[in-house]
C-alpha positions in Angstrom: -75.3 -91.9 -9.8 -74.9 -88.0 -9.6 -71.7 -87.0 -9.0 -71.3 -85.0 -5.2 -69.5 -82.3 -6.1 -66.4 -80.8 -4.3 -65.9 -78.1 -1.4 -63.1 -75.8 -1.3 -61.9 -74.4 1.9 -59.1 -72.4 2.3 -57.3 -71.6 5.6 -54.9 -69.4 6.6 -51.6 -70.5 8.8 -51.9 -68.1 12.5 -52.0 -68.8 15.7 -48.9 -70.4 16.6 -47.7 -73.7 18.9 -51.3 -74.8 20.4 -50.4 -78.4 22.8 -53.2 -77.3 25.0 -56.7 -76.7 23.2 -59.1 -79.6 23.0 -59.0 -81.6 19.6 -62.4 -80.6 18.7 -62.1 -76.8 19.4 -58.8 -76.2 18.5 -58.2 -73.3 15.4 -57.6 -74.0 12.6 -54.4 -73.0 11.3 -52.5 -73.5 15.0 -49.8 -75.6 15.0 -49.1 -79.5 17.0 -45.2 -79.0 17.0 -42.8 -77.1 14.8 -39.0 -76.6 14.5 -37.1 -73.4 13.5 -40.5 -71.7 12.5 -42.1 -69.2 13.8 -45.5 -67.2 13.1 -44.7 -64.2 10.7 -46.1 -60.9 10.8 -48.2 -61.0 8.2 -49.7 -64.2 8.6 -48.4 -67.6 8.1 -45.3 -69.5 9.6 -41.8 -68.2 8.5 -38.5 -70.7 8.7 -36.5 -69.5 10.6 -33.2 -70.1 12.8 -30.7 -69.9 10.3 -27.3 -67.7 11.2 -23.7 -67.4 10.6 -20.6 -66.8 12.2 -18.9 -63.7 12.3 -15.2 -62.2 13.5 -15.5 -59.0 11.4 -14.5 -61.0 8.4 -16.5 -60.6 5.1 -19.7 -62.7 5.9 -20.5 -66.1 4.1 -23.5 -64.6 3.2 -22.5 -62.0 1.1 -20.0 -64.3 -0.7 -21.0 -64.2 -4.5 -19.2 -66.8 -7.5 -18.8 -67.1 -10.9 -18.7 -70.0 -13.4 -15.5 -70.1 -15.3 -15.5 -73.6 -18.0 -12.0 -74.5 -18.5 -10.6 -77.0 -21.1 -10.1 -79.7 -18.2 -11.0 -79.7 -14.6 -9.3 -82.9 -13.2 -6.1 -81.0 -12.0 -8.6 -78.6 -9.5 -9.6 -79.6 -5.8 -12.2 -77.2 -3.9 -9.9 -74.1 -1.8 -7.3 -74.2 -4.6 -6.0 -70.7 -6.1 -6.8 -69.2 -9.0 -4.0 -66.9 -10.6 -4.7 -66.4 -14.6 -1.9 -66.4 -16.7 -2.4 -63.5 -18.8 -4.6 -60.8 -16.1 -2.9 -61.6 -13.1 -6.5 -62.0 -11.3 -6.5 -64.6 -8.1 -9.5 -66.2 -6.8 -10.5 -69.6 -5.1 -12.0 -72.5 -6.2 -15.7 -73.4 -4.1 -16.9 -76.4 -6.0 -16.6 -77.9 -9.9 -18.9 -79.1 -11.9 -16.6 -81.8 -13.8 -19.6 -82.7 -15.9 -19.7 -79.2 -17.5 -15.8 -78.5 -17.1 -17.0 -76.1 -14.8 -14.7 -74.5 -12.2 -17.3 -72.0 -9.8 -14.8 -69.3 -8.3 -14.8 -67.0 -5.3 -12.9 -64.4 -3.2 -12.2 -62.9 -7.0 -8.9 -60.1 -6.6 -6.4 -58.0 -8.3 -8.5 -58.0 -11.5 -11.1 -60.2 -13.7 -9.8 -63.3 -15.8 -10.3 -63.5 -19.2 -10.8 -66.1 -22.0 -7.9 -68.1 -23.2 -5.5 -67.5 -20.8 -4.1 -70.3 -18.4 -5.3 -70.5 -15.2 -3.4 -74.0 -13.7 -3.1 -76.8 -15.7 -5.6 -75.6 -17.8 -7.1 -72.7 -19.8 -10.2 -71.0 -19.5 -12.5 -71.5 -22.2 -15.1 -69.4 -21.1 -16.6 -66.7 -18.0 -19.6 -65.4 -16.4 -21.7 -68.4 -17.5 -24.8 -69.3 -16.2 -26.0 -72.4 -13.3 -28.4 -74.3 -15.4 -31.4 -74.5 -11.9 -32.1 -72.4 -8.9 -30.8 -75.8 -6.5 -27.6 -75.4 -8.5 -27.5 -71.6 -7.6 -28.0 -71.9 -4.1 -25.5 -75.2 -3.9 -22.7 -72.5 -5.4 -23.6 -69.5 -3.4 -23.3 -72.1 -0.3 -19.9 -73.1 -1.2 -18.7 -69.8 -1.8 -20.0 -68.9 1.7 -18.2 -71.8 2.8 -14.9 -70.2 1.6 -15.0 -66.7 3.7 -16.7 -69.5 6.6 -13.2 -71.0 6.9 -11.6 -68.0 7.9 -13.8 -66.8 10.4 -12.5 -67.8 13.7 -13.8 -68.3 17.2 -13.0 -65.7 19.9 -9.6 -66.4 21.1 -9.8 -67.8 24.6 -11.3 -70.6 27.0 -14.8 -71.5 27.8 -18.2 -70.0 26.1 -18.7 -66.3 25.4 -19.2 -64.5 28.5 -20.9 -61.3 26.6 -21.2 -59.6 23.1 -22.6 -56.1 22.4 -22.7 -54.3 19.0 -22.0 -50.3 19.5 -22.6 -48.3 16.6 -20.5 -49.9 13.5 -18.3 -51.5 16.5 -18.5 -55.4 17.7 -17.0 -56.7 20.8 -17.1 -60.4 22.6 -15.5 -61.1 26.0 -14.3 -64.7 26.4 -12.2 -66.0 29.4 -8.6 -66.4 28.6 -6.6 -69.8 27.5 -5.8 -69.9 31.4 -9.3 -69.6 32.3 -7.9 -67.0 34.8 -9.4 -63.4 33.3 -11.7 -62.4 30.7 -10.1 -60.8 27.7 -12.1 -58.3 25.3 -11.7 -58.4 21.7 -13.1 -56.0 18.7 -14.6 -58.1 15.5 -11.9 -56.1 12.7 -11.6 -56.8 9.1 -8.6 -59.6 10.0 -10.6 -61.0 12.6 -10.9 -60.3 15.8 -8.5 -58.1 17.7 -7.8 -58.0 21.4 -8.4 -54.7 23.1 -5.0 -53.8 25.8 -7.4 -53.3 29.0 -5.0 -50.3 30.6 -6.6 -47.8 32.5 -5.2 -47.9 36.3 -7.4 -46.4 39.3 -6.4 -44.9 42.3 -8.4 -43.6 44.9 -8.0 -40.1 47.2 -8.9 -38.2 49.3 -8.1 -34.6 51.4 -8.5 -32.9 47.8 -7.9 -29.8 47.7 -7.9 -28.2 44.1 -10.2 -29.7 41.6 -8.2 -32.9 38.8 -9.2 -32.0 35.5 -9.6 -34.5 32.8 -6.2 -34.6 30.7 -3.8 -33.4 33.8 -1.0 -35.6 34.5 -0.6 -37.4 37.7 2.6 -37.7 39.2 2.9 -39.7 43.0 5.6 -37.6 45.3 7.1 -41.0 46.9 6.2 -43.6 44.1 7.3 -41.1 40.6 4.6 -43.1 39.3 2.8 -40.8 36.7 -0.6 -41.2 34.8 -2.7 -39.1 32.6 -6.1 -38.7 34.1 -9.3 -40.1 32.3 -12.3 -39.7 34.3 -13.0 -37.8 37.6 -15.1 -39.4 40.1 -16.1 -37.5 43.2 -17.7 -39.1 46.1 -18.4 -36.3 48.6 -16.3 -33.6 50.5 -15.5 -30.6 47.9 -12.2 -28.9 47.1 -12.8 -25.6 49.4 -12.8 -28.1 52.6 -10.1 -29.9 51.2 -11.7 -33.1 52.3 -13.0 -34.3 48.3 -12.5 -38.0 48.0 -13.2 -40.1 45.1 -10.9 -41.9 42.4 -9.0 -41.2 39.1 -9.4 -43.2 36.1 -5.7 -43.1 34.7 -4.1 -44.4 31.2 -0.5 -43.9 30.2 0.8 -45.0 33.7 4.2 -45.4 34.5 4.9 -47.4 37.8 2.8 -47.9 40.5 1.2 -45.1 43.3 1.0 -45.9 46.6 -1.0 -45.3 49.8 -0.7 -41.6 51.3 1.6 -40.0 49.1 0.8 -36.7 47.5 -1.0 -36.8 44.1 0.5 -33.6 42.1 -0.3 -31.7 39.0 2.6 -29.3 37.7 4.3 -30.2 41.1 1.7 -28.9 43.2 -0.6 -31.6 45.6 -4.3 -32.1 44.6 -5.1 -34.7 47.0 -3.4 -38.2 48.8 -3.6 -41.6 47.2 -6.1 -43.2 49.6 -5.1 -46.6 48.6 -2.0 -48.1 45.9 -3.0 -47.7 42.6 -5.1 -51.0 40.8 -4.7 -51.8 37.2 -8.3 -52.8 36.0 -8.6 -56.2 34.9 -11.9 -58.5 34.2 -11.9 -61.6 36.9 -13.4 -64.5 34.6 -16.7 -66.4 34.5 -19.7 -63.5 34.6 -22.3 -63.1 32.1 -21.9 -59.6 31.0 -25.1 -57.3 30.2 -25.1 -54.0 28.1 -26.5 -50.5 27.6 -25.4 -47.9 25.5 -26.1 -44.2 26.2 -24.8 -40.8 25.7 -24.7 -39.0 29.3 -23.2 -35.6 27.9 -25.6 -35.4 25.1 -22.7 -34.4 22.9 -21.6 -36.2 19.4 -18.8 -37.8 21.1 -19.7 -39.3 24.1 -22.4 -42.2 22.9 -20.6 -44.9 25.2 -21.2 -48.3 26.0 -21.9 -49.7 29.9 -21.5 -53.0 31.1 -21.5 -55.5 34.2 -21.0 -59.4 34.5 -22.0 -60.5 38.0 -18.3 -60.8 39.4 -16.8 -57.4 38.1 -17.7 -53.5 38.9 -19.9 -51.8 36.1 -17.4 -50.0 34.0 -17.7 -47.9 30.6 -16.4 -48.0 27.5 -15.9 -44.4 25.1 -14.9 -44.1 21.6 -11.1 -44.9 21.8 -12.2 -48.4 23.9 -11.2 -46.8 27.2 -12.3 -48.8 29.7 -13.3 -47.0 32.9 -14.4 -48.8 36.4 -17.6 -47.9 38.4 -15.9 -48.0 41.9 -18.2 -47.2 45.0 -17.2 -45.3 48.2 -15.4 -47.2 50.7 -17.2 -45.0 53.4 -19.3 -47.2 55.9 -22.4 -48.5 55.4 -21.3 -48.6 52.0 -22.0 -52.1 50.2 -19.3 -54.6 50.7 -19.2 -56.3 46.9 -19.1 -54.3 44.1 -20.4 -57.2 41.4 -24.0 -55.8 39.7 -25.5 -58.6 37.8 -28.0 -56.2 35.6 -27.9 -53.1 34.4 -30.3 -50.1 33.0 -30.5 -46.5 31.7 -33.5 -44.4 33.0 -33.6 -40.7 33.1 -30.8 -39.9 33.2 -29.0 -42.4 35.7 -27.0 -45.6 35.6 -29.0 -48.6 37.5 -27.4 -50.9 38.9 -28.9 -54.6 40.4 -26.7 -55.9 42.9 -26.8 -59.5 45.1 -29.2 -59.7 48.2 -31.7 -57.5 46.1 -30.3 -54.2 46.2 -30.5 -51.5 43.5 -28.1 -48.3 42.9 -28.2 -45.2 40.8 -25.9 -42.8 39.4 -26.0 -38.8 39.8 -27.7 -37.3 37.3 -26.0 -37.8 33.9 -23.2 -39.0 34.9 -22.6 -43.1 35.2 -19.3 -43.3 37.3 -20.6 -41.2 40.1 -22.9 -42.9 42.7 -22.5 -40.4 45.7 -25.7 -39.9 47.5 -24.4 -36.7 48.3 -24.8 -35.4 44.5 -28.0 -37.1 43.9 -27.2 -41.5 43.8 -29.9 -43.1 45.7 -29.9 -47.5 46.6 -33.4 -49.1 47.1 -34.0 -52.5 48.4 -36.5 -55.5 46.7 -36.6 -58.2 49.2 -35.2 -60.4 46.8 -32.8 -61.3 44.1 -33.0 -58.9 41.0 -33.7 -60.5 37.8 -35.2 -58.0 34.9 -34.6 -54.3 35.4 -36.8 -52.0 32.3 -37.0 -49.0 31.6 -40.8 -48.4 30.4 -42.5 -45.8 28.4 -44.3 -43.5 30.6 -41.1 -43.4 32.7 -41.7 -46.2 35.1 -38.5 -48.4 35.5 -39.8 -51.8 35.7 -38.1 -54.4 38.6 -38.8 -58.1 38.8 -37.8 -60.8 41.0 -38.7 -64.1 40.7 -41.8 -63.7 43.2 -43.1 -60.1 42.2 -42.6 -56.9 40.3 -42.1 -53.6 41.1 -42.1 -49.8 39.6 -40.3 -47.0 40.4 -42.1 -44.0 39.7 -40.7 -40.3 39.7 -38.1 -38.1 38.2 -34.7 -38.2 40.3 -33.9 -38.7 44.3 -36.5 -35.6 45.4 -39.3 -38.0 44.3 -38.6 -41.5 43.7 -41.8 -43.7 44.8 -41.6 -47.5 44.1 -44.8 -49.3 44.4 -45.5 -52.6 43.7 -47.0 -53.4 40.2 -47.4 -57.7 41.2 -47.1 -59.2 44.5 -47.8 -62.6 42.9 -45.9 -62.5 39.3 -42.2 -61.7 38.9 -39.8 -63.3 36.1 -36.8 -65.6 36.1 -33.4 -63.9 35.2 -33.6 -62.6 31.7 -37.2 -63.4 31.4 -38.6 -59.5 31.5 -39.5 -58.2 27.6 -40.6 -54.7 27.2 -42.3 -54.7 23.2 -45.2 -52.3 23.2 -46.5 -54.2 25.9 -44.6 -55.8 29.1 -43.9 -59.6 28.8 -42.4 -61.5 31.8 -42.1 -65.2 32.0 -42.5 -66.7 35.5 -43.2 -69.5 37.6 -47.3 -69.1 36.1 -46.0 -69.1 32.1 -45.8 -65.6 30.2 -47.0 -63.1 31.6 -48.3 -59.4 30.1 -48.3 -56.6 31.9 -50.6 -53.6 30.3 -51.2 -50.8 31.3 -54.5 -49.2 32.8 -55.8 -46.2 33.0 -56.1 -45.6 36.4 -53.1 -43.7 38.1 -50.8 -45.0 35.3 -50.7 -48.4 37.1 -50.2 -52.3 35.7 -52.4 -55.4 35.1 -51.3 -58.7 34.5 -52.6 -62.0 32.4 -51.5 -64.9 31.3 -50.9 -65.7 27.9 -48.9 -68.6 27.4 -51.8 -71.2 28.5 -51.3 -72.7 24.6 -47.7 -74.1 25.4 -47.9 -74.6 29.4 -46.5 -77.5 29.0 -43.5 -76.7 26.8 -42.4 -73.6 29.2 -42.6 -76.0 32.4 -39.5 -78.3 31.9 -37.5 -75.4 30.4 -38.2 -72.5 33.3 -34.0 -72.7 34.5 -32.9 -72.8 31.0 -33.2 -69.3 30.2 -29.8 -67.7 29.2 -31.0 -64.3 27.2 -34.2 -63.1 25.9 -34.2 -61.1 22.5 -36.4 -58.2 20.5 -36.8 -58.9 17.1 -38.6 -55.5 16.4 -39.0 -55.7 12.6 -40.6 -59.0 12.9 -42.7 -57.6 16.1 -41.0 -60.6 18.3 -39.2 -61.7 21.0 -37.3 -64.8 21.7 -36.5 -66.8 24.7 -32.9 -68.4 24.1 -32.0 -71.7 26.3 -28.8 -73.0 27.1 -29.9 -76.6 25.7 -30.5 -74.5 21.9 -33.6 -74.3 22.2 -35.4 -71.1 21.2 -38.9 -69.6 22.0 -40.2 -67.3 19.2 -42.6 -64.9 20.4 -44.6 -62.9 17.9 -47.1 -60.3 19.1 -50.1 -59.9 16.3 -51.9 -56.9 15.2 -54.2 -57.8 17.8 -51.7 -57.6 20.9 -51.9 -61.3 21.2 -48.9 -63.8 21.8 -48.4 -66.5 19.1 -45.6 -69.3 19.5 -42.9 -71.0 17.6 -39.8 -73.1 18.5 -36.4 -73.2 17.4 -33.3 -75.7 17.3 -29.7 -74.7 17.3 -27.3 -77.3 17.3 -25.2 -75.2 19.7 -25.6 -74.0 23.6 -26.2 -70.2 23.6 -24.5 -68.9 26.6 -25.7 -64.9 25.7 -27.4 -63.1 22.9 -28.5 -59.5 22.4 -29.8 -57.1 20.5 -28.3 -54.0 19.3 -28.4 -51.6 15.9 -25.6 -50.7 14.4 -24.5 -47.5 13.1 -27.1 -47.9 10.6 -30.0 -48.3 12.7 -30.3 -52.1 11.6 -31.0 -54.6 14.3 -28.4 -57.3 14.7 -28.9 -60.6 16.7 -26.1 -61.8 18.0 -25.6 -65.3 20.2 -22.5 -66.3 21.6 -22.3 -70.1 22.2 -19.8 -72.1 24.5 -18.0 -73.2 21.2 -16.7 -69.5 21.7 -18.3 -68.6 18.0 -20.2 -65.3 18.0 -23.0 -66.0 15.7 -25.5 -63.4 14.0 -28.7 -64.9 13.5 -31.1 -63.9 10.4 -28.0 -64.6 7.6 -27.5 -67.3 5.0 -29.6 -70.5 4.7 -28.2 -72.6 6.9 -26.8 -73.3 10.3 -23.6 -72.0 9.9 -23.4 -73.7 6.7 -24.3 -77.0 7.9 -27.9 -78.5 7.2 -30.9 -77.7 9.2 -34.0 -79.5 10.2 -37.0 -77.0 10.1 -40.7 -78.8 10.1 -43.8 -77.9 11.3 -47.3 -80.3 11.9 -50.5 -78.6 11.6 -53.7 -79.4 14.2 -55.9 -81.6 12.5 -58.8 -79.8 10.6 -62.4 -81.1 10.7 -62.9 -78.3 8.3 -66.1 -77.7 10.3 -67.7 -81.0 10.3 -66.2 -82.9 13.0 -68.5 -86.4 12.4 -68.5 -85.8 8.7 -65.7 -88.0 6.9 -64.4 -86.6 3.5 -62.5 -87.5 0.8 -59.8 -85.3 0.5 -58.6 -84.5 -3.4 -56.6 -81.7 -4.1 -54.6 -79.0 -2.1 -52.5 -75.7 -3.1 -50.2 -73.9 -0.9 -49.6 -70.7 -0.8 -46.1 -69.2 0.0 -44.2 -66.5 -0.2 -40.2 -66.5 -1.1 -37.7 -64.2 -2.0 -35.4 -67.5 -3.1 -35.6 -71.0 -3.5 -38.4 -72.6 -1.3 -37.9 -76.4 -1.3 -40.0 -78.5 1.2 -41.9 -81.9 1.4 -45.1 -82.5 2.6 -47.2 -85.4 4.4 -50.2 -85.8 4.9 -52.0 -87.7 8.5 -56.2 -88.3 9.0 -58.4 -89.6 11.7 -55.6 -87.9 14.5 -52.8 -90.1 12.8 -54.8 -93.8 13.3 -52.8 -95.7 11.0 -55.3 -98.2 11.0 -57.9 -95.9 9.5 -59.7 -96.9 6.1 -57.2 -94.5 3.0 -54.8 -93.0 5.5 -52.1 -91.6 4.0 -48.7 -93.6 4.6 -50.0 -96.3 6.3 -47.1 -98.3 6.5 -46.2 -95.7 9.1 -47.8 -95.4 13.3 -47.8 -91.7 13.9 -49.4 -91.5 17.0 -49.6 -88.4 19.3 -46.7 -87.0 17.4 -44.1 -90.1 17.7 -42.3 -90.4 14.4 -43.4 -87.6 13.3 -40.7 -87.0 11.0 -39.9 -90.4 9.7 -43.0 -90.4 7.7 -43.2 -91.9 3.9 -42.8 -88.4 1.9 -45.5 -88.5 -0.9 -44.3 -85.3 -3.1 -41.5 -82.7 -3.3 -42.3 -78.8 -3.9 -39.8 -76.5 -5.8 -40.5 -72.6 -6.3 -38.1 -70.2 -7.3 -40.4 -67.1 -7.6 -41.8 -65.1 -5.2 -45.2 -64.7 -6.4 -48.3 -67.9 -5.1 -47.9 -70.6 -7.2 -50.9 -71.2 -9.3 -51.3 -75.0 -8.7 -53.7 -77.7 -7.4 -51.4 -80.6 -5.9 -53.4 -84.2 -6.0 -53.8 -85.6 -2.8 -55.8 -89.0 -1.8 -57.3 -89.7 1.8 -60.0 -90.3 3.4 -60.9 -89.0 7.0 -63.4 -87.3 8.6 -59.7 -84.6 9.3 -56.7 -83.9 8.2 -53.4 -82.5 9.4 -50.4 -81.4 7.1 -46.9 -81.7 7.8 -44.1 -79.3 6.2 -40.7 -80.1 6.4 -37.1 -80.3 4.8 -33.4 -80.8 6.2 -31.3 -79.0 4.2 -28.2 -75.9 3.6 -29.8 -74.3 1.0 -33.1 -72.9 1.5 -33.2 -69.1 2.3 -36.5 -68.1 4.9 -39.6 -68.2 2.8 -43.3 -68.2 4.8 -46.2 -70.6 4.1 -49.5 -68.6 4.4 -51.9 -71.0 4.1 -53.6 -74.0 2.2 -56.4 -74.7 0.0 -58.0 -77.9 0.3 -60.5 -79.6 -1.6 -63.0 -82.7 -0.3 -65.9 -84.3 -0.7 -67.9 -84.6 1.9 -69.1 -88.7 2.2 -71.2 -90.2 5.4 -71.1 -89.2 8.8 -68.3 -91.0 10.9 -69.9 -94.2 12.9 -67.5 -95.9 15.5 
C-alpha cells in the first residue's frame, strides 16, 4: 500500500482570549483560556505577570552570585556571613551545593576573597567557578534575589496601599497609619522607605492690603505665631482695594494663628487671619490619583499633584513640600472639598468632585481656582469616573452612562458636547493609547476619531471575552499603559488582571493574569530616565513593580495557556497527528510542558492523547497527564521536530509550567505535521 504522505502547517499564535466564536469558525491561533500570558507585539503569547517588591532597596532582580568551593560545606546554613580570613571581604551565603562543596555567595563587600584563605570553619579552595546548567543558574540567581527580598519591607502602616506615584528618580506610597487614623507618606530610599514630616500649615485672609511674597515671614500680632510663607493663593479682591482674600501655604511655623488678628511682614499688616491656622494632614481611607506637571515651565518646578476622594488636591515640589488646594469659602462655593480624579489639560488643574461636578485652575497655576482669574466648574449629571486629556486637545469625561468632551482653549471658550449618550466607563476604566478605550456596562469600548468637526465614534471590541468582563465589571481598582508593549491592563481587586494589547492593525487582543495578591492601586509613571515603571500596591501594604525577576515575588507562578482547537482547514477530515515544533523566542531559560487534547477534549475518542484524563469544556484543564518537558537556553528557534501521536479530526495544545525560575520568553507559533485519513462519520 502507498504510503500517504504528510502535510505541514504551520500557524502562528495571535488573536488573543476568544470564549465567544463558534468552534467551527474560530481562528486559528486564538486562545480557550490562559493565565499570566498575554499577546505580544510581535506576534505570539508572552508570559507574563511576574514582579517584585521594592522599598528603594537594591532589587532582587539585579542580585548577582558567585560559586566559591570550599574544603567542607557542612558548617554553612543559607543567610550566613561570609568574612574571609585573609581579604577581609563579607558576603552571604544564598544556597550550597553540598555535592560540589559548593558555597554560592551574594551581597559581596569590602573587597573579593581569594583562594586559601579561611572563610568559617573552612577554607576556600576555589572562586568564580561555573553552575554546571542554565536550571542551576536561574535556581542561584533566585536565591540571591531572595537575599536583598528579605530586606525589602512593606510600607510602614495599617491597611492596603492607598496610592503610589513614581516622580522623576523619586518613589512615594501612602499607607494609613498603625492607628488607622491618617495616612502617612513615605519616600522608597536606599534604607528603605522613609516617612516624609507632612508640615506645611494654612491659614486663610482676607482685607489684604500689600501683596505676601513667597519667602516673607509671617508673624500673627495677637497669636506671635510665625511662619515662612510657601505658596500664595489669591481668591479674588486685589491689594489696591484692600479687600484680597485667599490663603498662605506656611512651613517653619511656630505656634498657632488665630481668627482676625493682623498678619505682618517686617511689622507692617498685609492682611487678617480669616480663620485659625490648620496644620495639613491626610484623613485616611482614599484612593489617591496622580499627575505630574511643570506649571512655570522652569527646570525646577516639575511637581507632582494628587487627590484621594476624602482629602483636598494638594502638590508636592522638589523638597516634598506639601501644599493644599483649598477653595473659597465665598457662597455658592462647593461645600466638600474631596476630588476623587484628577487631570492636566492646557494649562489647568482638573478637578472631579462628588455629585458630578468638575473644577479648573487659573491658567498655569494649580492652587488657584478663583473664577475671577480664569477657574471655571462644569456640571455632568452624574458621578465622574475617567477624566483624559486627548490629543487634539479635547479633555475626555465619562460617567458610567455617557461621555463627554470639552472642547476649547480656557474660560472665553470652553464648549462641552457630548461624545456618547449611551456609553460611559466604570471608575478607572477610561484608556487613552492612540485610540480611546473605555470599558462599560456594553464591554470595551473604542472611541476613534472622525473626520467630521473633530468629533468621536464608538464600537465595541471586547465581544471575544463578553463573558469574562461581565462578572468582573465592580472589580476594577486601576487600569495601566504598558506603552512599550502597546498595552493596557485592567487590574481587579480579586488579582486578576486584563492584558490589553492593541495590534498593528488597531485591533484589541486579550490575555489574563493571576496575582496571588489584591491590588488596591497601580500606575504608571517614567522615571527620570524616561523608563516606564508599573507599580501595584496590594493590601499586604507591599509596593510591587511588575515586569522584574521570574517569579511572583520569588515565589512560584502558574502561567498556562490552551489553544482553540485547530481543524487545520478540514473540519470533517480526521488526521493523524505526527510531529510538531515550536517556535519561541527567549532571552533566558524557557522551560514549559505541553499536552496535547483532540475531538474538543472527548476522552472517549479513538488515540486521544491522555486518555486516562476527562477534559471537557476546559474542566481539569491543568491536571492533565504531561507527555514531554522542553528546555532552551538560547534565544534563537529551536531547530527540532517533537514526536507527537493522536488521532482526531482537531487538535488543541496546552502550554504550561508552575515555577520561580523562568524569565518572560514568547511562543510564536507551531508547526504541525498530519496525515490526513477518512472523513469523520458520527
Amino acid at each position: 500500500m502507498r504510503k500517504q504522505p504528510a502535510t505541514a502547517k504551520y500557524y502562528p499564535l495571535k488573536g488573543g482570549l476568544d470564549v465567544t466564536s463558534p468552534a467551527l469558525s474560530v481562528r486559528a491561533g486564538t486562545l480557550l483560556e490562559c493565565v499570566n500570558f498575554a499577546p505580544d507585539l510581535t506576534g505570539g503569547y508572552r508570559m507574563t505577570g511576574v514582579y517584585e517588591r521594592l522599598d528603594g532597596q537594591p532589587r532582587p532582580s539585579d542580585a548577582a552570585y558567585t560559586l566559591m568551593a570550599v574544603a567542607d560545606t557542612s558548617t554553612f546554613t543559607v543567610g550566613d556571613a561570609l568574612t574571609g580570613g585573609t581579604s577581609g571581604a563579607t558576603a552571604v551565603v544564598a544556597a550550597i551545593n553540598a555535592t560540589n562543596n559548593q558555597l554560592i555567595y551574594t551581597k559581596l563587600a569590602v573587597s573579593t576573597f581569594v583562594d586559601g584563605e579561611t572563610v568559617g570553619a573552612s577554607t576556600i579552595t576555589s572562586i568564580e567557578q561555573s553552575p554546571d546548567t542554565p536550571t542551576e543558574s536561574a535556581t542561584y540567581l533566585l536565591a540571591a534575589g531572595d537575599q536583598y527580598r528579605s530586606d525589602i519591607a512593606a510600607v510602614p502602616g495599617s491597611g492596603p496601599i492607598r496610592g503610589i506615584w513614581q516622580h522623576e528618580d523619586a518613589t512615594y506610597a501612602f499607607r494609613d497609619n498603625a492607628g488607622g487614623t491618617a495616612v502617612d507618606v513615605y519616600k522608597a530610599s536606599a534604607a528603605g522607605w522613609a516617612q516624609i514630616t507632612l508640615s506645611t500649615h494654612t491659614v486663610r485672609y482676607d482685607a489684604g492690603s500689600i501683596a505676601f511674597a513667597e519667602g516673607d515671614t509671617v508673624t500673627g500680632l495677637s497669636s506671635s505665631a510665625t511662619g515662612t510663607v510657601h505658596r500664595v493663593v489669591i481668591h479674588g479682591g486685589s491689594t489696591v482695594g484692600t479687600d484680597e482674600y485667599g490663603y498662605l501655604v506656611l512651613t517653619s511655623v511656630t505656634g498657632t494663628f488665630t481668627d482676625n488678628e493682623a498678619l505682618q511682614v517686617s511689622a507692617v499688616t498685609n492682611a487678617t487671619a480669616d480663620g485659625a491656622s490648620v496644620a495639613f494632614s491626610f484623613l485616611p481611607g482614599g484612593r489617591f490619583d496622580f499627575r505630574s506637571y511643570n506649571f512655570l515651565a522652569t527646570a525646577t518646578t516639575y511637581y507632582f499633584y494628587g487627590c484621594d476622594g476624602v482629602n483636598p488636591a494638594f502638590e508636592v515640589d522638589n523638597n516634598d513640600v506639601f501644599s493644599p488646594v483649598l477653595m473659597s469659602t465665598l457662597a455658592g462655593a462647593p461645600t466638600g472639598n474631596t476630588p476623587h480624579l484628577i487631570e492636566i489639560h492646557r494649562g489647568h488643574l482638573f478637578l472631579a468632585f462628588p455629585n458630578g461636578i468638575i473644577q479648573h485652575s487659573t491658567p498655569g497655576d494649580a492652587l488657584s481656582f478663583s473664577g475671577v482669574l480664569g477657574a471655571a466648574e462644569f456640571g455632568m449629571g452624574a458621578e465622574i469616573t475617567g477624566m483624559f486629556s486627548v490629543a487634539g486637545g479635547v479633555l475626555m469625561l465619562w460617567t458610567r452612562r455617557n461621555t463627554k468632551g470639552l472642547y476649547g482653549t480656557n474660560v472665553t471658550d470652553w464648549s462641552l458636547r457630548p461624545v456618547s449618550d449611551d456609553t460611559g466607563a466604570v471608575l478607572w476604566g477610561a484608556v487613552p493609547i492612540g485610540r480611546i478605550y473605555a470599558w462599560d456596562d456594553q464591554g470595551i469600548v473604542r472611541l476613534d476619531r472622525v473626520q467630521a468637526f473633530g468629533d468621536f465614534q464608538g464600537a465595541t471590541i471586547s465581544t471575544s471575552i463578553q463573558s469574562k468582563l461581565a462578572p468582573n465589571i465592580n472589580s476594577l481598582v486601576a487600569s495601566v499603559l504598558y506603552r512599550e508593549k502597546n498595552q493596557f491592563w485592567y487590574v481587579l481587586n480579586t488579582g486578576d488582571v486584563l492584558f490589553v494589547h492593541i495590534n498593528q492593525q488597531g485591533n484589541a487582543e486579550f490575555g489574563w493574569g493571576l496575582l496571588p495578591f489584591k491590588p488596591n492601586v497601580a500606575y504608571n509613571a517614567p522615571d527620570e530616565t524616561g523608563t516606564e515603571r508599573l507599580l501595584i500596591g496590594g493590601d499586604d501594604g507591599f509596593v510591587y513593580e511588575m515586569n522584574k525577576g521570574t517569579s511572583h515575588d520569588g515565589e512560584p507562578m502558574l502561567w498556562a495557556f490552551r489553544t482553540t482547537y485547530n481543524h487545520f482547514g478540514s473540519p470533517r477530515m480526521r488526521k493523524a497527528f505526527r510531529y510538531m515544533g515550536v517556535e519561541i523566542d527567549c532571552d533566558a531559560l524557557a522551560e514549559f510542558f505541553i499536552a496535547l487534547n483532540y475531538d474538543y477534549s472527548n476522552s472517549y475518542a479513538p488515540g486521544t492523547q491522555d486518555q486516562d484524563v476527562a477534559v471537557i469544556g476546559g474542566e481539569g484543564l491543568w491536571n492533565t497527564v504531561l507527555w514531554n518537558q522542553f528546555l532552551w537556553s538560547a534565544q534563537s528557534v529551536p531547530d527540532a521536530d517533537i514526536a507527537i501521536e493522536g488521532t482526531g479530526v482537531n487538535m488543541e495544545i496546552i502550554v504550561h509550567n508552575t515555577t520561580n525560575l523562568v524569565a518572560p520568553f514568547t511562543v510564536q507559533g507551531f508547526m504541525v505535521h498530519f496525515i490526513n485519513r477518512r472523513l469523520h462519520r458520527t
